[in-house]
N, C-alpha and C positions, 0 to 999 in steps of 0.2 A: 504494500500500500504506500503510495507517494506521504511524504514526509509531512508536505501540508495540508493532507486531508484527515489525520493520526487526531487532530484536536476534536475533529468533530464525532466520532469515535470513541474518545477518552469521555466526552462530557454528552450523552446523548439528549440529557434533556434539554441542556441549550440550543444543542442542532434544533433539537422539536418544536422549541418556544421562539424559534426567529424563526422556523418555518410559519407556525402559524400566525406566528404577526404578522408576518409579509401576505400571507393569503389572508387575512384578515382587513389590513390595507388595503390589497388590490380589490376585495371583494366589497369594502367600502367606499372605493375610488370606483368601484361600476355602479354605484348606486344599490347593494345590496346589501342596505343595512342591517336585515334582519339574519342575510346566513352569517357574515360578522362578525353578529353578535353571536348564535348560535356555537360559530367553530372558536369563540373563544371562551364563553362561559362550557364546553363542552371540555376543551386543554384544561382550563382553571381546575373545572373540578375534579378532574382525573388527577391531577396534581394533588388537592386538596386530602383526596381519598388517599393517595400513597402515603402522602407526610404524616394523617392520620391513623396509618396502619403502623407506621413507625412508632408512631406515640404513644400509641397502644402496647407496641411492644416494649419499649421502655419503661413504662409504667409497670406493666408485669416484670421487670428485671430490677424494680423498685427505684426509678430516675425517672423523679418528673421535670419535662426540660421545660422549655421558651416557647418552642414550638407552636405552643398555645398563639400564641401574639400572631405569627404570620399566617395561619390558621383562620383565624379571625378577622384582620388585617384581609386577607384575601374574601372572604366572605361577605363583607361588609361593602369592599367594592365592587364586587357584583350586584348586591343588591341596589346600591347607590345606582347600576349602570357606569360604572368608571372601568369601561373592560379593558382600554387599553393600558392602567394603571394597573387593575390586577394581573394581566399578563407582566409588566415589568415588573412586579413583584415578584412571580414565579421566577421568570431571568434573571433577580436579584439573589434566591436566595440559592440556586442553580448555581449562578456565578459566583456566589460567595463561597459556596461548595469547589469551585474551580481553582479559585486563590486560595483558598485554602490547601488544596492539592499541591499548586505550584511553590506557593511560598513554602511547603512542608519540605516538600523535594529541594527546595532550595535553606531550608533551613535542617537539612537530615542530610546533607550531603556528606559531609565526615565518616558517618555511621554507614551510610550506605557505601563509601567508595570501599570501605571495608573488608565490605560483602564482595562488590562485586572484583576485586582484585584478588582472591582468594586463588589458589595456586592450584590448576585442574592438571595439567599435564607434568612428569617427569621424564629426565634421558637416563633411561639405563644403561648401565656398561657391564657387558657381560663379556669372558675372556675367550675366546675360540679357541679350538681343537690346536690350531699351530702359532699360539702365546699372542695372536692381535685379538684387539679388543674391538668388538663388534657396539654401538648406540642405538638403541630402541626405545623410541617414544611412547611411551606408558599411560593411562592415566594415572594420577597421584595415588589414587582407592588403592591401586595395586601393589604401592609399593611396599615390599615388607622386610622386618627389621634385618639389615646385614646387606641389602644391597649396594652397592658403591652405584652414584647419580653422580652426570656431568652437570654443573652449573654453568652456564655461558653468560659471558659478561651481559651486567644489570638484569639477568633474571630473578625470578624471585624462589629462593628456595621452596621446595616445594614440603618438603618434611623437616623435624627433626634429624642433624646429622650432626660427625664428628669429623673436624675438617681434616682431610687426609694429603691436601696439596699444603707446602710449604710455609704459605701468608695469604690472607686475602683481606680484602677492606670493605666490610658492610653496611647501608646503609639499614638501620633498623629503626626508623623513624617512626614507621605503620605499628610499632610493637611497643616504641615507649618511649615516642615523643621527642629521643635525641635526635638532635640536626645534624649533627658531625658525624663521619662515616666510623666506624669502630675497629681497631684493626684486630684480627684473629691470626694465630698460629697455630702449627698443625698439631692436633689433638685436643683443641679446644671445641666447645660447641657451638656449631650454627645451629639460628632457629632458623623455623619456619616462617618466611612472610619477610625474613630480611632481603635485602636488594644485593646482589653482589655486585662488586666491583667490575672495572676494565679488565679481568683476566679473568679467562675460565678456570675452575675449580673441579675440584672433585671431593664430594664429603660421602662416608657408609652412613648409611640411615640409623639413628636411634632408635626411632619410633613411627608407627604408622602414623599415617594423615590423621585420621580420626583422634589421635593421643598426642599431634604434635601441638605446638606454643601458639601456633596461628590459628588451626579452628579451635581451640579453647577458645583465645578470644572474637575468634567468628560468632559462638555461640554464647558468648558473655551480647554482643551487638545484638543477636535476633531476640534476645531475652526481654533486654533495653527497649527495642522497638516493638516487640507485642506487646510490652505492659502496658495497662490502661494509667493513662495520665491523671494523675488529680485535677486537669484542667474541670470535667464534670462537676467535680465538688465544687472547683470555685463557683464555676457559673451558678450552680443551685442555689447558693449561699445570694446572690443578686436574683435568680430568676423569681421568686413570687414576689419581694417586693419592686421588682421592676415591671412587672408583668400586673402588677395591683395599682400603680403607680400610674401608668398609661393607661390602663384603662378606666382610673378613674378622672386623666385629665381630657380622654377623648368621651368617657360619659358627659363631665361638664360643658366640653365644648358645643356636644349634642344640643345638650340642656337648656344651656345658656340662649345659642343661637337658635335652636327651635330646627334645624337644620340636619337631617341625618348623614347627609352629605361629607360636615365639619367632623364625624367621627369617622370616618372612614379616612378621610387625609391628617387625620392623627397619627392614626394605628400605620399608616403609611408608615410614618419617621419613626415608629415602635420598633420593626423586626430586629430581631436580635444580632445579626451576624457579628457585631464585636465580640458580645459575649461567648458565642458559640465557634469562631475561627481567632482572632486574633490570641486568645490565650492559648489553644495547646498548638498556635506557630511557635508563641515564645519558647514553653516550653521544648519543644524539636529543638528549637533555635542553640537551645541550652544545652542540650545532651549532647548537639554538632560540635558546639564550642568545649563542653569537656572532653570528650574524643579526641578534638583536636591537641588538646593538653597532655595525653597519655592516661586521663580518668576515663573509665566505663563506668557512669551511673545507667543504673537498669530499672532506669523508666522513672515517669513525672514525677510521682508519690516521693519517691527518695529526694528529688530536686526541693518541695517542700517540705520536707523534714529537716535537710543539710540548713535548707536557709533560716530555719527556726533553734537550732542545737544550743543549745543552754549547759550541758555536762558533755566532757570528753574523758574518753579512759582510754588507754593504753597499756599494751603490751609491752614487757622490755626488751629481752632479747631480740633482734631481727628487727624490731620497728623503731624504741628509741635508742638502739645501740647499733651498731655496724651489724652483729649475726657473727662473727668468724671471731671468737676469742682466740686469743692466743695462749701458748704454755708459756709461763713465768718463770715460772723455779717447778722443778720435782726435788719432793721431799722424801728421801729413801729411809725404810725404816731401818734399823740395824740387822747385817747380814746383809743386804739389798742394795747393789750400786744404781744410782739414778738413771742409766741404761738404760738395763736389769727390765726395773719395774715399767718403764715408757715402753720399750720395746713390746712387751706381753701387752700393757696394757693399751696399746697400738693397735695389739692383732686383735685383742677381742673386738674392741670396737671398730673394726672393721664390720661387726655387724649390728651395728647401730644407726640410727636414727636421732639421736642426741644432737644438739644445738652444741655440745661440747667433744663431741666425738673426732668431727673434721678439724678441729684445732690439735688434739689429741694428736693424732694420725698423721697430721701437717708437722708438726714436732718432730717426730722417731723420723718421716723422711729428710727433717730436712739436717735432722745430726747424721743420717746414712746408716739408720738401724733397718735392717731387712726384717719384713712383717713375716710371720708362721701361719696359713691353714690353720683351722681352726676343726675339726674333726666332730664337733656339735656348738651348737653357740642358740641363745636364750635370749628374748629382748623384755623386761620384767616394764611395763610403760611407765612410766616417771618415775622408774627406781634406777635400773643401771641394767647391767647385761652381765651374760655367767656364760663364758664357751672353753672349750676343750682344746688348749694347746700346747703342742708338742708333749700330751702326757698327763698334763697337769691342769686342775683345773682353776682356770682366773675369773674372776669377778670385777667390776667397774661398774662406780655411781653412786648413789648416795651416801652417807654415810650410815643411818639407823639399816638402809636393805644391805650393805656389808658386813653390818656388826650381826646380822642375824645369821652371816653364813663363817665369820669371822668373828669371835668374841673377844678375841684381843685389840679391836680397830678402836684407833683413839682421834679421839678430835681435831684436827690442829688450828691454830692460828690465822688467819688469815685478814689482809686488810680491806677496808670497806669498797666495794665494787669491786674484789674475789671472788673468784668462784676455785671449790677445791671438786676433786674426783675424787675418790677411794679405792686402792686395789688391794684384793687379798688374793693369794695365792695357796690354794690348796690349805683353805681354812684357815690360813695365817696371815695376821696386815701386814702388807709387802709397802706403805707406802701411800702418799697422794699427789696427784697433779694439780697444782696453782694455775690459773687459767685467768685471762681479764679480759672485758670487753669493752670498748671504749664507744660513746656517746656519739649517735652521727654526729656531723658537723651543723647539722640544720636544724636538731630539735629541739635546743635551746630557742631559738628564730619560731619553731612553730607554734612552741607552746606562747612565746611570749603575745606571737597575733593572737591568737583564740582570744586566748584574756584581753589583750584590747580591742577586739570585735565583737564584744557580748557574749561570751560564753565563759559565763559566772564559774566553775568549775572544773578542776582538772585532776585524775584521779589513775593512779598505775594500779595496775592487778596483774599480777606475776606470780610466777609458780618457783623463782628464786629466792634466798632466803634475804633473811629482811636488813642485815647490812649493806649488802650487795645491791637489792631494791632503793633505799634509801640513800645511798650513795650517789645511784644516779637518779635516780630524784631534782638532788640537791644540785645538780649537775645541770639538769634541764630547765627546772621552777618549777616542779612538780612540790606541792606539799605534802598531799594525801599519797598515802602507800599502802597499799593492800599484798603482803606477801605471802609466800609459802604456801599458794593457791593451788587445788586443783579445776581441775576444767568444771565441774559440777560448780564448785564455790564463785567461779569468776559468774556464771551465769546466773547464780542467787545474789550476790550482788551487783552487777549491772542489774540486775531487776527494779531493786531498792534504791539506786541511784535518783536523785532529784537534786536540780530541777531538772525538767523533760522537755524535751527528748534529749535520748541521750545517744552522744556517739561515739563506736567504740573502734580502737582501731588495731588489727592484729597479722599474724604472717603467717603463726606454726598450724596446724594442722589439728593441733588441742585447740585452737582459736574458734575453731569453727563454732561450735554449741553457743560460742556469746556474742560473734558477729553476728548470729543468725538471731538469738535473742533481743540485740539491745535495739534500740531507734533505727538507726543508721550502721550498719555496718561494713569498714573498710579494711579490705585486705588488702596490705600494703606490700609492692613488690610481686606480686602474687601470679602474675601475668595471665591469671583465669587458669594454671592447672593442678592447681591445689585443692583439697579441700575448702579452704578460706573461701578458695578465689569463688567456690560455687556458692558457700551461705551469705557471703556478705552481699551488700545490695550496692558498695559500691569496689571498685578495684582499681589498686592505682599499676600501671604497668611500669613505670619507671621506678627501680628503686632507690626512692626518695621519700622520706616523709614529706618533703614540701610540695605532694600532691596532694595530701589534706586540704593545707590549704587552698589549691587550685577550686578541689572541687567545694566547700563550703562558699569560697566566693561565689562562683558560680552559680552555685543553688541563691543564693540571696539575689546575686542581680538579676538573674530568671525569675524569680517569683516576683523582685519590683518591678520589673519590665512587664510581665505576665497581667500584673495588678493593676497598673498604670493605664495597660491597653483597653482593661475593662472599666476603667474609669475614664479614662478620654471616651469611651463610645458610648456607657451611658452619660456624662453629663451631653454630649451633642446630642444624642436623640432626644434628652429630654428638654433641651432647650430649643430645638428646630418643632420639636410637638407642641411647645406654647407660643410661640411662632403661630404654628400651622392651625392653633385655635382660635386666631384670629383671620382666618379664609384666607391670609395672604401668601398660601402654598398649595398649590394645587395638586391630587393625587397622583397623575402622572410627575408633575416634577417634583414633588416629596420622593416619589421610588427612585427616581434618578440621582435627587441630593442624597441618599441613603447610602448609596451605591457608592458616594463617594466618604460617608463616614468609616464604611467597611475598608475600602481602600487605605485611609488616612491610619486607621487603627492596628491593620496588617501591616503597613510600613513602617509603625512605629513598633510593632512585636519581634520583628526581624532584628529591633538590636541586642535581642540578648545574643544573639552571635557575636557580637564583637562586646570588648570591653577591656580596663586597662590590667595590666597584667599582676594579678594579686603577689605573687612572688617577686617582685621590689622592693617590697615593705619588709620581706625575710631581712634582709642586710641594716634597714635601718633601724627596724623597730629594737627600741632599748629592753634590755636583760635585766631583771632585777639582783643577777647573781653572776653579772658579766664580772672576767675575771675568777671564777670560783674552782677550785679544783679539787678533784679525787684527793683524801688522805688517809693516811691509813692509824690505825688505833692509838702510834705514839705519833702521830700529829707532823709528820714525814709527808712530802706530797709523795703520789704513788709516781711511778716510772708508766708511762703510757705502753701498751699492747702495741702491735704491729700491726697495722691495716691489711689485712688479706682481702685478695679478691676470689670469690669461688667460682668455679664455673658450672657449679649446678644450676638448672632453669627455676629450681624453687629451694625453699628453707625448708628443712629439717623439722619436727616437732620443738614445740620446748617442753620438758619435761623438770625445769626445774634445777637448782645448784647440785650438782652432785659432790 
C-alpha cells in the first residue's frame, strides 16, 4: 500500500467522517437538505452507539470516564439541528484519538527503538572437515550455548558471548546509557545488544537469546508499555466534577437564554480530549525520557509513585558500596600460614554465590595460589558454604554457622566497614579473611539530593552486621540503620516504613521479596537479568546509583507536566464554555476552537521528554559529612579497599558479613 494512503487506514473513522461530510456538503450544495441531514444524523449516531458500547464496557471494568460529555455534547447537537457541528465533533474526538497515536509514537520512541533493534539474525562459524571455517546465517533463536558467532563491524551482538578475538570496542549505549565506546579484551564479556566496533570479532556464546542481557531488557520494555498508566486515575479524579461543572454551566446557559441551542455550543467547548490524550502522552513522554537515561520504569503507576516518594531504603553491599570487597589482611590461626587458609578457602568458595566470595577468590589468584576441585561442596544461604577439598573438609562464612561445625572459632576484631569470613578446617578454626568494601563515589551525592528534594527519610536495611552497616552509613548520610537482616525482616520493615510511599533500592537476588514489596522498587545495576531486575518496578541498567536519581526526577517532572496539561485544558474549556454562554461561539466553531485546545494541551504534554538533567546537582549539592571517613575502633582512619571491576552481567546474592 503506497505510503500516503497508510493514514487513512491507520484512523478509519476519520477517513468515514470526511467522507460523509463531503457527501453531506455536496448533497447540501444540490439542494438536498433533507438526505444531508439524514447521512449525517445516520454517521453521528453510529458513532454515538460505538462510544456508548465502550462506556459500557468501562463501566463494567469499574472506570467511569468523560465520555459522558461528548456523548451528550453530540446528542444535543442533533437535536439543536447543528449536524455539521456534530459531525466535527465526531472528527474531533476521532482526531484527538489520532494525536494521541502520533504524539504516543513520538513520545514512546526510546522504548520502542528498543524493541524494534533487537538482534534476529547471527553468523555462525562452524570448522570444516579440512580446518577452514565455513559462516552460516542463523536466526538468533538458534543459537546455542558454545557456539563461536562472527561479529562484523557495528553489528549488534546478537547473544551473550565471551570475546575470543584479541580487543574490541563496544558501543553499549542501548544497554546502559554510556556514550563512550567501552573497550573489551579477550575473555571478557560481550553482551547482547552492544554495537561492535570497526573490526570484526569473534565471541563463543554464553547464553541463548532468550537468557541473554538484551531480551531481558527487551522484556523489562514490553512490561513498561502494556502496563496500564495511572493516566485513568488522574482523569477520574477531574472527570465528575468537570463533567458536573459543564453541565451545569450549559444547563444555565439553556436557562438563562431560554435557548436550547446555547446548551449544545457549551457542551461543544466541554469534550474532554485534554483530559483523556494529553496526560498518558506525558506520561509515554516520561518512560521515553527515562529509557533514554539507562532507567526502565515499567509503566505510569511507578512514574507517580517515584514522583510522590517521601522514604528511601537501601541496600548496602552492590548498591551503596562498589559490590567487589577486597581481602585486607588474613588472619591465620596458629599452625595455619595465611596461604594455607586463603588458598582452601578460595577453593570452597568457588562454589559460592556470596557478595564476599569473588573478592575471596580474586585474592589467592592474585598472590598465585592454585584453586583445588572440590569433590562435594554445600551453599548453606546467608550462612557460608562446606565443600570437600583435597580430602579434607572446609567451611567458609559466618561466624555462629562455623562455630557450629567448629567449636573452637573465635571472634576477631575487626574495624568499622569490615567484613570478616571464617574458615575451619576439618572441625578446626583455621583462621579469617578481613575483607572491605568501599562506598561508591556517588552515594554520598544521592542521598544528599533525596533529602533536598523532599524525601523526609533515608533508611539502610542490610543483612551485614551493624559496624560495618553503620560505618557506611556515616559515610553516605544515612542515619537510620537496620542491620543483620534477613530477606523476611527487610520486607517487614519496608512494610512499616513511613512516610509513604516508600522507595527501596537493591541488586542481590535476597533483594527481591522487598523490591517487590515496598512502593517503588529499584534494582540497581541489575540490567533486567536478575531476580531484582524482575520484582522491582523500576531498573536502572547502568551501574550507578545516580540512576535513582534520574528516575525520581523524572517521575516528578512527568507527573507536573502530566498535571499541568490537564489543567491548561480544563481551565480553556471552561473559560471558552462561559464565553460560549453568551451565543458568541457558534457550535460548529466551538468544535473547531476545541480542536485547537487538544492540540495546545498535547504540545505542551510532549515536554516531559525533555528536561534539565537531574545528575548536575550530584556534584554540587553539599554533604552534610563531606570530608568524613571510614575509622576503625582505635580511631585510625581505615586504609581504602581496591576498586575491582567484575565482569559478571549481574551481583551475587548478599547474604550478609561472614
Amino acid at each position: 500500500m503506497p505510503r500516503f494512503l497508510r493514514p487513512l487506514t491507520r484512523y478509519p473513522i476519520i477517513t468515514a467522517t470526511v467522507v460523509v461530510g463531503i457527501l453531506a456538503l455536496v448533497l447540501a450544495l444540490a439542494d438536498l437538505t433533507d438526505a444531508a441531514r439524514w447521512v449525517s444524523v445516520l454517521s453521528v449516531s453510529g458513532f454515538i452507539v460505538f462510544t456508548l458500547v465502550g462506556m459500557i464496557r468501562d463501566v463494567l471494568r469499574g472506570h467511569v470516564g468523560l465520555d459522558i460529555l461528548a456523548v451528550v455534547a453530540m446528542v444535543a447537537t442533533l437535536a439543536v439541528g447543528e449536524y455539521a457541528a456534530s459531525l466535527i465533533i465526531v472528527l474531533m474526538l476521532s482526531g484527538g484519538q489520532a494525536l494521541e497515536d502520533i504524539a504516543g509514537r513520538r513520545a514512546n520512541r526510546e522504548l520502542t527503538a528498543l524493541l524494534e533493534r533487537a538482534p534476529r539474525t547471527a553468523h555462525r562459524v562452524r570448522t570444516g572437515p579440512h580446518g577452514t571455517d565455513a559462516v552460516a546465517d542463523v536466526p538468533a533463536d538458534e543459537v546455542a550455548v558454545g557456539d563461536v558467532l562472527l561479529i562484523r563491524p557495528a553489528e549488534i551482538v546478537p547473544v551473550d558471548g565471551v570475546l575470543l578475538s584479541p580487543a574490541a570496542n563496544m558501543d553499549e549505549s542501548s544497554l546502559t546509557g554510556e556514550s563512550m565506546p567501552v573497550p573489551r579484551t579477550a575473555g571478557e564479556e560481550v553482551l547482547s545488544g552492544s554495537v561492535n566496533g570497526s573490526a570484526a570479532i569473534r565471541v563463543r556464546a554464553l547464553r541463548r537469546s532468550a537468557d541473554s542481557q538484551y531480551q531481558q531488557i527487551v522484556a523489562l520494555v514490553r512490561e513498561a508499555q502494556e502496563s496500564r498508566a495511572p493516566v485513568v486515575r488522574l482523569a477520574d479524579r477531574f472527570a465528575i466534577p468537570f463533567t458536573a461543572v459543564s453541565l451545569v454551566i450549559a444547563g444555565a446557559a439553556w436557562g438563562i437564554s431560554g435557548d436550547p441551542t446555547r446548551f449544545a455550543e457549551v457542551l461543544v467547548l466541554a469534550t474532554p480530549c485534554p483530559l483523556l490524550i494529553a496526560a498518558p502522552v506525558a506520561f509515554l513522554g516520561g518512560l521515553s525520557r527515562a529509557a533514554r537515561a539507562g532507567v526502565i520504569i515499567k509503566g505510569g503507576a511507578v512514574i507517580e509513585q517515584l514522583a510522590r516518594v517521601r522514604t528511601a531504603a537501601f541496600d548496602k553491599t552492590g548498591t551503596l558500596t562498589r559490590g567487589h570487597p577486597s581481602v585486607v589482611e588474613v588472619r591465620a590461626a596458629d599452625g595455619w600460614t595465611p596461604d594455607d587458609v586463603l588458598r582452601l578457602a578460595a577453593s570452597a568458595e568457588q562454589y559460592s554465590t556470596h557478595v564476599l566470595a569473588d573478592g575471596i577468590r580474586r585474592a589467592a589468584e592474585e598472590r598465585g595460589l592454585p584453586l583445588s576441585a572440590a569433590t562435594a561442596a554445600e551453599e548453606t544461604a546467608t550462612n557460608g558454604v562446606r565443600a570437600a577439598i583435597e580430602g579434607r573438609s572446609v567451611v567458609v562464612g559466618k561466624p555462629r554457622y562455623v562455630r557450629s561445625l567448629a567449636p573452637d572459632t573465635r571472634t576477631v576484631e575487626i574495624a568499622s566497614g569490615q567484613a570478616a569470613a571464617y574458615v575451619a578446617v576439618d572441625g578446626v578454626f583455621a583462621g579469617a579473611l578481613i575483607l572491605a568494601d568501599d562506598p561508591r563515589a556517588e552515594s554520598a551525592g544521592v542521598i544528599a539530593w533525596l533529602r533536598a528534594h523532599g524525601v523526609e527519610r533515608a533508611v539502610m536495611l542490610t543483612g551485614d552486621a551493624e559496624p560495618t552497616a553503620r560505618a557506611i552509613a556515616a559515610a553516605v548520610g544515612i542515619d537510620e540503620v537496620r542491620a543483620e537482616l534477613l530477606p523476611a525482616d527487610k520486607v517487614q520493615l519496608a512494610a512499616g516504613l513511613q512516610p509513604r510511599p516508600v522507595l527501596m533500592v537493591g541488586d542481590g537476588v535476597n533483594d527481591a521479596p522487598v523490591l517487590a514489596a515496598a512502593d517503588v522498587g529499584i534494582a540497581m545495576g541489575a540490567k533486567g537479568a536478575t531476580a531484582a531486575g524482575e520484582a522491582a518496578s523500576v531498573v536502572i541498567l547502568k551501574d550507578s546509583l545516580a540512576g535513582v536519581v534520574d528516575a525520581v526526577a523524572i517521575g516528578r517532572d512527568t507527573l507536573r507536566v502530566a498535571l499541568s496539561a490537564i489543567g491548561i485544558g480544563i481551565a480553556l474549556s471552561i473559560g471558552l464554555m462561559l464565553v460560549a454562554t453568551t451565543g458568541l461561539i457558534p457550535a460548529v466553531a466551538g468544535a473547531l476552537v476545541q480542536e485547537l485546545v487538544d492540540l495546545a494541551t498535547i504540545l505542551y504534554a510532549l515536554r516531559a521528554l525533555t528536561g534539565r538533567d537531574p545528575q548536575q546537582d550530584l556534584s554540587t549539592t553539599p554533604h552534610p559529612r563531606d570530608g568524613a571517613a571510614l575509622v576503625g575502633h582505635n580511631g585510625e582512619r581505615m586504609p581504602h579497599s581496591r576498586s575491582i571491576r567484575s565482569a559478571a552481567p549481574t551481583r551475587p546474592a548478599e547474604r550478609g558479613t561472614r
